[in-house]
C-alpha positions in Angstrom: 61.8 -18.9 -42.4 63.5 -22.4 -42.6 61.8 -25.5 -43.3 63.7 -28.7 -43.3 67.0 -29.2 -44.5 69.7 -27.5 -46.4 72.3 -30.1 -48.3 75.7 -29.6 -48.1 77.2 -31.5 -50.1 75.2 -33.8 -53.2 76.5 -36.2 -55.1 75.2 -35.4 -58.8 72.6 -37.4 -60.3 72.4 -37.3 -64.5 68.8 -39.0 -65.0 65.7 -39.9 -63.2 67.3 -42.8 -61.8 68.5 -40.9 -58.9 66.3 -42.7 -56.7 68.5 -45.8 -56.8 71.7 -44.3 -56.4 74.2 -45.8 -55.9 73.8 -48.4 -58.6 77.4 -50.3 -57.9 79.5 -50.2 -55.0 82.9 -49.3 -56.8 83.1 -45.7 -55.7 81.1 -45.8 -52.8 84.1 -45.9 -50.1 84.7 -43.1 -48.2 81.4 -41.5 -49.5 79.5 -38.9 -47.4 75.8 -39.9 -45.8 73.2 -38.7 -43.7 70.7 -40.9 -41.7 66.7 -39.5 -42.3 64.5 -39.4 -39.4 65.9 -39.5 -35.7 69.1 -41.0 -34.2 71.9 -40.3 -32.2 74.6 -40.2 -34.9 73.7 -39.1 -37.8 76.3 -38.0 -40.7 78.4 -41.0 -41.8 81.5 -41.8 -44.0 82.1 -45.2 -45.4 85.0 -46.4 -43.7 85.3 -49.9 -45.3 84.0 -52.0 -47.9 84.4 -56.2 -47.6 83.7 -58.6 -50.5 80.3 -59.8 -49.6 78.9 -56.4 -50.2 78.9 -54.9 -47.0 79.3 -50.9 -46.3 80.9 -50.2 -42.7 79.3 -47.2 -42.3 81.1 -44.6 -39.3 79.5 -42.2 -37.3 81.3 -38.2 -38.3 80.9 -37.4 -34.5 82.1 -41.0 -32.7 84.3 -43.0 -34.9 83.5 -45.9 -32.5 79.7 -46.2 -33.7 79.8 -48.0 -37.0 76.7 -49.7 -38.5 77.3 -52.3 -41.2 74.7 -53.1 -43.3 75.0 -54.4 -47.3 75.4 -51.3 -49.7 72.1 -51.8 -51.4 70.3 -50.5 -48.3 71.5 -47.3 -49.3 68.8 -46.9 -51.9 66.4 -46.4 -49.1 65.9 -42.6 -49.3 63.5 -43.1 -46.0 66.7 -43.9 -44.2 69.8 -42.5 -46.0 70.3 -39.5 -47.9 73.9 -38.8 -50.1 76.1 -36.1 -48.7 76.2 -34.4 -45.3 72.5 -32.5 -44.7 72.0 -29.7 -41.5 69.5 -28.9 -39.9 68.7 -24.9 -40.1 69.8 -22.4 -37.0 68.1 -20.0 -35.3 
């Protein structure tokens, strides 16, 4: 039986404060994500990083969909999860 989703790929968390990973932007470019919940695109790779904070955030499937948003809104685990997640087959 499969229920939910398996995670491909994690990015390690050492303490409890996993929930507001990431806690600085500095290693955060060309780092794996997938969207929660439904959407067209759904695993993203940050593409590009500017000075005001913003993450420019490109779709795995269409490199021309790119949402840009500030970094911090990665901390929301109702919308983004680190790593690439799949849903289960069969």
């Amino acid at each position: 039986m499969c229920v939910g989703h398996e995670l491909i790929t994690e990015i390690p968390m050492a303490h409890q404060g996993q929930q507001n990973h990431p806690n600085h932007p500095d290693r955060l470019l060309a780092s794996k994500w997938s969207r929660i919940g439904e959407g067209l695109h759904r695993h993203f790779w940050i593409s590009h990083m500017d000075r005001e904070g913003s993450v420019y955030m490109t779709s795995v499937l269409d490199e021309s969909f790119v949402e840009v948003f500030h970094w911090r809104e990665l901390r929301d685990r109702e919308r983004w999860s680190p790593g690439w997640s799949v849903g289960c087959e069969g």
